[in-house]
MIDOSE-1310 file (N, C-alpha, C; in nm, 2 decimals, decimal comma, always signed):
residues 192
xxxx	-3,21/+10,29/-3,28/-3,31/+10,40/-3,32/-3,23/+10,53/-3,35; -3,28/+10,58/-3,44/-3,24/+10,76/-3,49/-3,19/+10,82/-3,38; -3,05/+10,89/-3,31/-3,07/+10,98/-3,26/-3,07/+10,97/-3,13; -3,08/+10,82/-3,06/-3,08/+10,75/-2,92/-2,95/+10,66/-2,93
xxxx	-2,91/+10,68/-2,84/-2,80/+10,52/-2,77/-2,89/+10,41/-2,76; -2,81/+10,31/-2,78/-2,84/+10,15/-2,78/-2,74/+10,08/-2,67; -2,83/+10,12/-2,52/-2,69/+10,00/-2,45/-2,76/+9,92/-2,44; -2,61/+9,84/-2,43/-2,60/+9,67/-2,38/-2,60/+9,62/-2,27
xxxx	-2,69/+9,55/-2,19/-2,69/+9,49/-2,04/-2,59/+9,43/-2,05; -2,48/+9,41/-1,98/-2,40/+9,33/-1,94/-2,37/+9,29/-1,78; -2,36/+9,13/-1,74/-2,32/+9,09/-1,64/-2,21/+9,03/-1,61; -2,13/+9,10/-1,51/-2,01/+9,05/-1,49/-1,97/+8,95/-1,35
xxxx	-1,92/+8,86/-1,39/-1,94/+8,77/-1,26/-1,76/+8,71/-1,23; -1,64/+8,82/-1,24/-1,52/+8,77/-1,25/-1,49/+8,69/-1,36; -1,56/+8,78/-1,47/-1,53/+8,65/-1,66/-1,49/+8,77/-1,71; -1,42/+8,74/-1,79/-1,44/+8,83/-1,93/-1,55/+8,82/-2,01
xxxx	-1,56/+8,94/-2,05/-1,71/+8,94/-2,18/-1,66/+9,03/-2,25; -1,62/+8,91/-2,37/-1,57/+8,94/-2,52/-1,69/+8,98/-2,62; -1,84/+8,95/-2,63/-1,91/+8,93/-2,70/-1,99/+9,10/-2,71; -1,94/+9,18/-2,64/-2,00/+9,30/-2,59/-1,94/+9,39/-2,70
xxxx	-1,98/+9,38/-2,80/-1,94/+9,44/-2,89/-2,03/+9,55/-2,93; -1,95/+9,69/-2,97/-2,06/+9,83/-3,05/-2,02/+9,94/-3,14; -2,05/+9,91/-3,19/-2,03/+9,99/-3,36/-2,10/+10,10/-3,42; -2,03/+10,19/-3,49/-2,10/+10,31/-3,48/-2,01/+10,39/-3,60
xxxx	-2,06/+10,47/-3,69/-2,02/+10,52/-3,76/-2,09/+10,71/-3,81; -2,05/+10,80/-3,69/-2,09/+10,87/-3,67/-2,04/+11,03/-3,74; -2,07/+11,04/-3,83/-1,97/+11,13/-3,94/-2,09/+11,23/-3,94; -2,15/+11,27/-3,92/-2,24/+11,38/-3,91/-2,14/+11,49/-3,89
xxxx	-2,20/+11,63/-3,92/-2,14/+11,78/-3,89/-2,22/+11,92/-3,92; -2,29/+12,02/-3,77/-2,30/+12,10/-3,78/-2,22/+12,21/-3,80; -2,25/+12,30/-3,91/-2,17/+12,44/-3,85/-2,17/+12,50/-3,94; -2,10/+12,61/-3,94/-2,11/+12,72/-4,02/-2,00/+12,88/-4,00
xxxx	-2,07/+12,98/-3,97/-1,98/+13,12/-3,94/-2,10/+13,20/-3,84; -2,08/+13,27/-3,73/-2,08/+13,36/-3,68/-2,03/+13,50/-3,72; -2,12/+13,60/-3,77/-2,03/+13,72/-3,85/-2,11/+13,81/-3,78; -2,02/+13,95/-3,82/-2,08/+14,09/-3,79/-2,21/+14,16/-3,86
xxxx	-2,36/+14,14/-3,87/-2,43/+14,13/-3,94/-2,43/+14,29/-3,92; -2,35/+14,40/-4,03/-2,34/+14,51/-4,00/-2,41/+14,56/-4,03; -2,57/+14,55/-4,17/-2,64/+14,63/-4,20/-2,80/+14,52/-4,12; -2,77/+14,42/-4,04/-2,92/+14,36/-3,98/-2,98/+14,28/-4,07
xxxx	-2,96/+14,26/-4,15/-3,00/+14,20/-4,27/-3,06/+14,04/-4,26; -2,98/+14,01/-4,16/-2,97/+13,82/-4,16/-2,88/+13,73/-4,25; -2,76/+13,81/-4,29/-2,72/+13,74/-4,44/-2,58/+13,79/-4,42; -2,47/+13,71/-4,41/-2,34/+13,75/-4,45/-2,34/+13,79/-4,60
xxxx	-2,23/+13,97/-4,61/-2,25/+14,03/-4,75/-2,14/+14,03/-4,70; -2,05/+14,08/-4,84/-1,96/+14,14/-4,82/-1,85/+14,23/-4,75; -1,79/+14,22/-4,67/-1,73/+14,33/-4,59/-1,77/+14,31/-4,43; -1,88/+14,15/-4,40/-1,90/+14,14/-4,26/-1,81/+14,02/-4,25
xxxx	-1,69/+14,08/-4,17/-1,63/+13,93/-4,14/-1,67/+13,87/-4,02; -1,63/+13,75/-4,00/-1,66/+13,68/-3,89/-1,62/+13,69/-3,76; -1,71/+13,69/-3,58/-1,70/+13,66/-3,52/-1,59/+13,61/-3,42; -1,45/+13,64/-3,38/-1,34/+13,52/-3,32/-1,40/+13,51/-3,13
xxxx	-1,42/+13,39/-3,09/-1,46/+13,34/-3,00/-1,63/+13,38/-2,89; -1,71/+13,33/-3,05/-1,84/+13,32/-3,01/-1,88/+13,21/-2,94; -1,89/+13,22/-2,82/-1,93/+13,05/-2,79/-2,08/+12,98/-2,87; -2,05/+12,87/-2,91/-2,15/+12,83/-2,98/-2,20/+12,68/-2,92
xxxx	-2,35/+12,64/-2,86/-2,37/+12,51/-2,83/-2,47/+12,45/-2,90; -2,42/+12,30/-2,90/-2,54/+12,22/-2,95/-2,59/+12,15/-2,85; -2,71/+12,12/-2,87/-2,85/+12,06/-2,76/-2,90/+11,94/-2,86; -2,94/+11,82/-2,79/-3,03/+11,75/-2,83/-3,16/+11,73/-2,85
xxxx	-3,22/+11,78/-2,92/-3,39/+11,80/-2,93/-3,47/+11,69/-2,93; -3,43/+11,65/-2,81/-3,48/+11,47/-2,78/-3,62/+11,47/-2,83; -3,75/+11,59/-2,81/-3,88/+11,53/-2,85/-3,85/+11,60/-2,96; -3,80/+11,64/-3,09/-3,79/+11,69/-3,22/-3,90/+11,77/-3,27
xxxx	-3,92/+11,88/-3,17/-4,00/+11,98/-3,21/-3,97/+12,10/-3,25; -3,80/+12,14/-3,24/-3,75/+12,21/-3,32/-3,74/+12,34/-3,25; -3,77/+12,33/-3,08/-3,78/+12,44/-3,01/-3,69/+12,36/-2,86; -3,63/+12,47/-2,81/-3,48/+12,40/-2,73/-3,60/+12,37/-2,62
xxxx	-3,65/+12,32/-2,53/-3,69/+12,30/-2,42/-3,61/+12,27/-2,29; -3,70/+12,34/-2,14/-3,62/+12,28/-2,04/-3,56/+12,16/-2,03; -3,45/+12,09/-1,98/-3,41/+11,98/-1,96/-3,32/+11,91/-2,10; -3,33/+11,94/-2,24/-3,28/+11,86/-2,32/-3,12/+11,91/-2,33
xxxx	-3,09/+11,76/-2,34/-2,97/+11,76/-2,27/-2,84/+11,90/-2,41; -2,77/+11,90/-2,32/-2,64/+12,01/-2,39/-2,55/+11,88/-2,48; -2,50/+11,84/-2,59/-2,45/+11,77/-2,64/-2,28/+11,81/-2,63; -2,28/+11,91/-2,71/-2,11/+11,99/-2,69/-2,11/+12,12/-2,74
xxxx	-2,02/+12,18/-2,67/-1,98/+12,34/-2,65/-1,86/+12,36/-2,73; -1,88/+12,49/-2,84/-1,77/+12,54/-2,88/-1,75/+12,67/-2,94; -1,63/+12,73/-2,98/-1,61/+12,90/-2,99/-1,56/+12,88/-3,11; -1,61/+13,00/-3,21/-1,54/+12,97/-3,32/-1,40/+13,07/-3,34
xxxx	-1,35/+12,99/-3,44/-1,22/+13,02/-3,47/-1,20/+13,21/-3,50; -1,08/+13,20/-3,56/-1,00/+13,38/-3,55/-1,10/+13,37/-3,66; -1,19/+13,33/-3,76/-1,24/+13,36/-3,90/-1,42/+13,36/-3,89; -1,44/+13,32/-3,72/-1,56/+13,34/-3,73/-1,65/+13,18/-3,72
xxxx	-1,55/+13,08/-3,75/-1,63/+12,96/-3,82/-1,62/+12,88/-3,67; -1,71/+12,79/-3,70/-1,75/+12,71/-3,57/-1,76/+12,52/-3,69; -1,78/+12,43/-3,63/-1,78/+12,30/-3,66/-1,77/+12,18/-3,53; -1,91/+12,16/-3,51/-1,96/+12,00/-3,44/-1,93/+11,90/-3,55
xxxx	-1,84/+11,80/-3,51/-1,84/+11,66/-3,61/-1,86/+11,56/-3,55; -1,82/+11,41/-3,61/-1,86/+11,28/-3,58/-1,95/+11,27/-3,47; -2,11/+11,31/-3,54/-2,25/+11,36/-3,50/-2,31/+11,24/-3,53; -2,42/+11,20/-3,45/-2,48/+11,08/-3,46/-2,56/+11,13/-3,55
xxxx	-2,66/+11,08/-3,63/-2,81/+11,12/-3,68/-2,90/+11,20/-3,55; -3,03/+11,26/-3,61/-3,04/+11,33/-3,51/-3,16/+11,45/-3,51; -3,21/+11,51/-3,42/-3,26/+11,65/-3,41/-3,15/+11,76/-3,31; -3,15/+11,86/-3,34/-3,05/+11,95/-3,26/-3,09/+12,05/-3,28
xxxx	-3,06/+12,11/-3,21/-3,09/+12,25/-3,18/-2,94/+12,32/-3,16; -2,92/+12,44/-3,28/-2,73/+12,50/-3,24/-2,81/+12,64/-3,22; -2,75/+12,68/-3,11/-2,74/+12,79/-3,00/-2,62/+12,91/-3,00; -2,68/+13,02/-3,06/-2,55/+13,13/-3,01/-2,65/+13,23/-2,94
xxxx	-2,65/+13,20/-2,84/-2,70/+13,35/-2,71/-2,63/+13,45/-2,74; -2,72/+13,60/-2,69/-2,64/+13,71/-2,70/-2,51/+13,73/-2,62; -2,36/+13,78/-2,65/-2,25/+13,76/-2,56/-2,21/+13,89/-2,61; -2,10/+13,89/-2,50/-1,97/+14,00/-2,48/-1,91/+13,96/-2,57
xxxx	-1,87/+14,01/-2,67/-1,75/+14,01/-2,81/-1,69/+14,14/-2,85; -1,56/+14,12/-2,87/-1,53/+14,23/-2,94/-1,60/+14,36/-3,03; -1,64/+14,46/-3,01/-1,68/+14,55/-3,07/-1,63/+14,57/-3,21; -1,74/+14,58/-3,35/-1,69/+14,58/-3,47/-1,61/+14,70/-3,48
xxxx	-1,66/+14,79/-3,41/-1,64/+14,93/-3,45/-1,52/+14,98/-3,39; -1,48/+14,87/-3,29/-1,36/+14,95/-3,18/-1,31/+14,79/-3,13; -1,25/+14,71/-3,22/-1,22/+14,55/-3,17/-1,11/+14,59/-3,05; -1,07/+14,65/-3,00/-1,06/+14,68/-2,86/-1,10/+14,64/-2,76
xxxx	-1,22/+14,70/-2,79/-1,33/+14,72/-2,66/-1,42/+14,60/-2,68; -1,49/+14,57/-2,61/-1,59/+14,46/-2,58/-1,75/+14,51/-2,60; -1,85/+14,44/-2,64/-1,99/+14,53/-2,63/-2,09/+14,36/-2,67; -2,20/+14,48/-2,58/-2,28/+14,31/-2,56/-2,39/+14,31/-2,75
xxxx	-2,37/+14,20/-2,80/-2,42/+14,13/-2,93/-2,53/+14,03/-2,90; -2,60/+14,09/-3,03/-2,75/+13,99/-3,03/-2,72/+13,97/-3,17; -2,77/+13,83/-3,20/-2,79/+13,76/-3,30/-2,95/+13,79/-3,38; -2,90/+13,85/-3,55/-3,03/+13,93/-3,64/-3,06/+13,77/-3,68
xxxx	-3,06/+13,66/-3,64/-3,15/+13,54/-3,70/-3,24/+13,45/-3,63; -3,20/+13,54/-3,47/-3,24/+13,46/-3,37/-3,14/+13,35/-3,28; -3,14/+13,31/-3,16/-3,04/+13,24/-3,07/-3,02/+13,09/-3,10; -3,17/+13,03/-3,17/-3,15/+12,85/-3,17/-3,24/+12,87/-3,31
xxxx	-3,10/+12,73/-3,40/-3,15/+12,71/-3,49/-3,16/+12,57/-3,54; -3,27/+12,47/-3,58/-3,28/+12,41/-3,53/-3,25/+12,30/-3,68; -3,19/+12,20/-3,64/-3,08/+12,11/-3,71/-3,18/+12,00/-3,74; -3,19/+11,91/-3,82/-3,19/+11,76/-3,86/-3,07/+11,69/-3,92
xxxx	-3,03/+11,60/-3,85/-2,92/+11,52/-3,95/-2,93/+11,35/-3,99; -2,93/+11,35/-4,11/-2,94/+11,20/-4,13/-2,80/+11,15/-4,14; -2,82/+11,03/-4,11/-2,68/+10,91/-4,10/-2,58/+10,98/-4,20; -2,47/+11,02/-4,14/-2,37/+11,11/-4,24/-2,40/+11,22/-4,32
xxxx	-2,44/+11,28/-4,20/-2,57/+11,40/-4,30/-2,43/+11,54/-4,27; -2,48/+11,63/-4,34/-2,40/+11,76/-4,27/-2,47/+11,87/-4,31; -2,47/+11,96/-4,19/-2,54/+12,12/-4,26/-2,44/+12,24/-4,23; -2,37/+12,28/-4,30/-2,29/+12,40/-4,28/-2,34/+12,53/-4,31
xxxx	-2,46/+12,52/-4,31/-2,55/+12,65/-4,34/-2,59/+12,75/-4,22; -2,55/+12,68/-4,07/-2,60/+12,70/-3,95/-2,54/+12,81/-3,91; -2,56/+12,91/-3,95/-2,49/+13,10/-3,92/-2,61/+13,14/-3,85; -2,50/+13,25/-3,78/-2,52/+13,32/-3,68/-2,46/+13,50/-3,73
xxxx	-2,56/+13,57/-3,76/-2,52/+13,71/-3,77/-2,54/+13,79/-3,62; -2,41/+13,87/-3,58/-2,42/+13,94/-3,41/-2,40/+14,04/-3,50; -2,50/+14,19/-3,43/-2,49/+14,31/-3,43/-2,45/+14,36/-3,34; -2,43/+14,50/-3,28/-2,42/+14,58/-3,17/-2,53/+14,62/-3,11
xxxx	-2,56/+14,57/-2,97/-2,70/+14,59/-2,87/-2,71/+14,71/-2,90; -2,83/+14,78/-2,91/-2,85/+14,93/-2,88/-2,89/+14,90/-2,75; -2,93/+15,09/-2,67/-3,00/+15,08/-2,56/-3,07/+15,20/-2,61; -3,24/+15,18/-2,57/-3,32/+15,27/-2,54/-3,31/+15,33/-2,39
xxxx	-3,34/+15,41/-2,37/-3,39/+15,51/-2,21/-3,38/+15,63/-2,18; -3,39/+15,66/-2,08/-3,38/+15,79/-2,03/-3,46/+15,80/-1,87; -3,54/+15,91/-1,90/-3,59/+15,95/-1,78/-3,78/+15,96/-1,82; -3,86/+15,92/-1,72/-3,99/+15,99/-1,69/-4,00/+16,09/-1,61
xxxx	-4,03/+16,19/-1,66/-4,03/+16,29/-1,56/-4,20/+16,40/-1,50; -4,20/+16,45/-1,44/-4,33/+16,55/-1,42/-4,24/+16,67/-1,47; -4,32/+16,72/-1,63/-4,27/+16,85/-1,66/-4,34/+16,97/-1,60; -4,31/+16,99/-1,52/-4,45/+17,13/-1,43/-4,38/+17,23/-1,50
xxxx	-4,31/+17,26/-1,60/-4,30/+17,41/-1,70/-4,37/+17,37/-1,85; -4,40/+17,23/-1,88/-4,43/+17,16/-2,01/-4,37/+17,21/-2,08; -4,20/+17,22/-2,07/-4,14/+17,24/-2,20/-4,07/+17,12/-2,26; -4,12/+17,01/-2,23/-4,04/+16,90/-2,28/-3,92/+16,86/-2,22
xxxx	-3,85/+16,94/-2,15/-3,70/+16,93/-2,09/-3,71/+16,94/-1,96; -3,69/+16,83/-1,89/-3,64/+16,79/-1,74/-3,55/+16,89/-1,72; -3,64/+17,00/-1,59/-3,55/+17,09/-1,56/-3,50/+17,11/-1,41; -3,43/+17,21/-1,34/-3,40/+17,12/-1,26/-3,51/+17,15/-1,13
xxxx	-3,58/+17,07/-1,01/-3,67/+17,06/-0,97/-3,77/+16,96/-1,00; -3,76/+16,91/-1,13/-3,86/+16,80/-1,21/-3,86/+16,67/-1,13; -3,94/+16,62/-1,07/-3,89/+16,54/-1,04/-3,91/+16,37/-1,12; -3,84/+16,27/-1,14/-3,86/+16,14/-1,23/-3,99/+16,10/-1,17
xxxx	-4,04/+16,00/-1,24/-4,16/+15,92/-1,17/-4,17/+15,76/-1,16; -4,18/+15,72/-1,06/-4,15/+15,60/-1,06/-4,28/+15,51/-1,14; -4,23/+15,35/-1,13/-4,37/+15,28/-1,12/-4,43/+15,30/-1,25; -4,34/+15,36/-1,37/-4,43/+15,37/-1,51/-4,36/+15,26/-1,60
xxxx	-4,48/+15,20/-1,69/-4,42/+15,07/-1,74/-4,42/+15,14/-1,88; -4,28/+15,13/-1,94/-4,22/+15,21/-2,06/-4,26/+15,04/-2,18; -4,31/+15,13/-2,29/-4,30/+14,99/-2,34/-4,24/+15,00/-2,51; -4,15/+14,96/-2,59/-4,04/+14,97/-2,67/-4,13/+14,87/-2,78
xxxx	-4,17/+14,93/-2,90/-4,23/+14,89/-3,04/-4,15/+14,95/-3,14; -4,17/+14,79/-3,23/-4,09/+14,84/-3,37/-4,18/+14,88/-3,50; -4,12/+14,92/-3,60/-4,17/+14,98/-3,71/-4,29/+14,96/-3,73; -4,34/+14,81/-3,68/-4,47/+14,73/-3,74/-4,57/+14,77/-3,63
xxxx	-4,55/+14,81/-3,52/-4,61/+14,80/-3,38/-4,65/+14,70/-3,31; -4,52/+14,61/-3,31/-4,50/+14,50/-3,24/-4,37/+14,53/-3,12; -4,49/+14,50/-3,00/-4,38/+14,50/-2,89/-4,26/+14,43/-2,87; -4,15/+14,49/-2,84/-4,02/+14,48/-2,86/-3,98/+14,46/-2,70
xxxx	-4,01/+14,49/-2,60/-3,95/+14,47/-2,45/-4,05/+14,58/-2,40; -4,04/+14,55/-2,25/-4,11/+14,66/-2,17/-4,03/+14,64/-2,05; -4,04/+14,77/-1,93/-3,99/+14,82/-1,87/-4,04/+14,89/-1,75; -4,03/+14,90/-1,62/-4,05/+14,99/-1,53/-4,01/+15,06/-1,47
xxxx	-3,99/+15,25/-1,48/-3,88/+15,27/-1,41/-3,88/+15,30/-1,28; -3,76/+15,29/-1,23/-3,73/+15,28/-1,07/-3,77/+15,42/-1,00; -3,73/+15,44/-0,93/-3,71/+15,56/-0,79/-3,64/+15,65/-0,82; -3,60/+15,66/-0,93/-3,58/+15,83/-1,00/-3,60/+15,86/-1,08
């Protein structure tokens, strides 16, 4: 069947068993590039080069619904190269799911330093391969995390500016919307 192993019962009773024979011709290959998606776009342009040692995994999407679920198994792990590129080969047929989580990578702006990257296409993207099939379309664009925050405070002068006496307020749930006014993350701040 597509996508599943086929074993063979075998009993051994001090014989040899020559007849246990299994064959398999597994040429399948995901992959693609991990790059610096510098304007968010979703689209390697010009001038974003690639990613060096993004870890990248593939999963088996045993019920083939195209969404990674608890439990399906991890298939194989890998980092792409100094150029950004990644490549899973001699791949059975299949559903899969290729995975680049947000990580610690080299900063575009300062490849020195290190800074935490999220992916503008999203973390899992989700694969079909038929018998010697290949998709090298499977990219990954990482930006630079922003951070929102600051302070809640009680302005008792209402001029806008935490002055000193003001004190923070705990227990308020901050909540972070984009352009569209779709919630983006939420928050509660602490004890100051």
């Amino acid at each position: 069947t597509t996508g599943t192993l086929n074993p063979k019962a075998v009993t051994v009773n001090n014989a040899n068993i020559l007849n246990a024979d299994f064959g398999y011709n597994w040429s399948g290959q995901i992959g693609d590039t991990v790059y610096y998606d510098d304007n968010g776009n979703g689209a390697q342009n010009g001038g974003e080069p690639g990613v060096a040692g993004v870890v990248v995994d593939l999963y088996l999407d045993s019920n083939g619904n195209s969404i990674l679920d608890p439990g399906e198994p991890l298939a194989v792990i890998t980092a792409t190269d100094a150029n950004g590129n990644y490549l899973f080969s001699n791949l059975p047929p299949g559903n899969y799911i290729v995975e680049a989580e947000s990580q610690t990578v080299p900063n575009r702006s300062n490849p020195a330093t290190y800074g935490a990257m999220i992916s503008t296409v999203g973390e899992e993207l989700p694969v079909t391969l038929l018998a010697g099939g290949s998709n090298l379309t499977a990219d990954f664009g990482f930006i630079e995390r922003g951070m929102v925050g600051e302070v809640v405070f009680k302005d008792l002068n209402g001029n806008g500016i935490q002055d000193p006496g003001e004190p923070g307020i705990s227990g308020v749930t901050v909540t972070l919307k984009d352009a569209a006014g779709n919630t983006v993350g939420t928050t509660t701040t602490d004890t100051n």
